[in-house]
N, C-alpha and C positions, 0 to 999 in steps of 0.2 A: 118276303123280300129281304135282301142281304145286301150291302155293300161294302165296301174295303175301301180304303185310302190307301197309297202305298207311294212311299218317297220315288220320285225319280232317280236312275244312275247317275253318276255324275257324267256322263257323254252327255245325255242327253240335257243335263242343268248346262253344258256347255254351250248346246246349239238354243237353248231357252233364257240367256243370259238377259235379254233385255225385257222378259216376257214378265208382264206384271203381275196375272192372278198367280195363286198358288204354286207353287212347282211339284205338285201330286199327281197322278195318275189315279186314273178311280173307272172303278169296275160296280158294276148290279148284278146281282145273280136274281132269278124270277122263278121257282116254281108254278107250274101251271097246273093247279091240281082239278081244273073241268077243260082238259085237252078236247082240241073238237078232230072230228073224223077227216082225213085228207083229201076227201071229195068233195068239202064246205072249204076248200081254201081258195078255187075261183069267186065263188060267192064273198066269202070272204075279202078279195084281193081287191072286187070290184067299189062295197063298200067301202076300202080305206082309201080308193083312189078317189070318192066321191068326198071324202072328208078333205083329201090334200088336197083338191079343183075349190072347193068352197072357202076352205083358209087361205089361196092364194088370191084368190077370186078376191077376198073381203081385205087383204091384207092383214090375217088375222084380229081383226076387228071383232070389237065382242056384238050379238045382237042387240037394237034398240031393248032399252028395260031391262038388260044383262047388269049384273052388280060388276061396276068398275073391279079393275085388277087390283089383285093386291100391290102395293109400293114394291116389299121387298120381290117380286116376282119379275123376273129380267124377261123382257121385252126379245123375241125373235132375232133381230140385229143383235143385240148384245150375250146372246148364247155363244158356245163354243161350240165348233162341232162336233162330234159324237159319233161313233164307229158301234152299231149295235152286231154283234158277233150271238147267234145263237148254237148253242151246244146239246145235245141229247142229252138225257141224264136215262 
């Protein structure tokens, strides 16, 4: 895994002027080196809508006898949104 930090433009520190975290931009890169075959991505697709039904379902709640979250670890509400953009390599 790879990431970057990268300053914002100044337009954009303009329209972010009262905006409190950081003023960065940040990007992941993710090599996939056990790519599965494109005929497992229904299967695939169904399973991850099974997880999003169950975290919404619980309010992201951890299961009974799950070890409490970590402090530093931000809470669903306090994330930021995120744009995940996939590329070929």
């Amino acid at each position: 895994m790879k990431a970057h930090l990268h300053p914002l433009s100044s337009s954009s520190l303009r329209r972010l002027r009262d905006f409190r975290p950081s003023p960065f931009s940040s990007s992941v890169s993710i090599l996939d080196l056990d790519p599965k075959p494109f005929d497992s991505i229904p299967r695939q697709l169904r399973l991850d809508q099974k997880i999003v039904s169950c975290y919404l379902r619980t309010g992201g709640a951890l299961p009974k006898g799950s070890r409490p979250q970590h402090p530093s670890i931000l809470s669903a509400a306090d994330r930021e949104e995120c744009t995940l953009l996939f590329h070929p390599m």
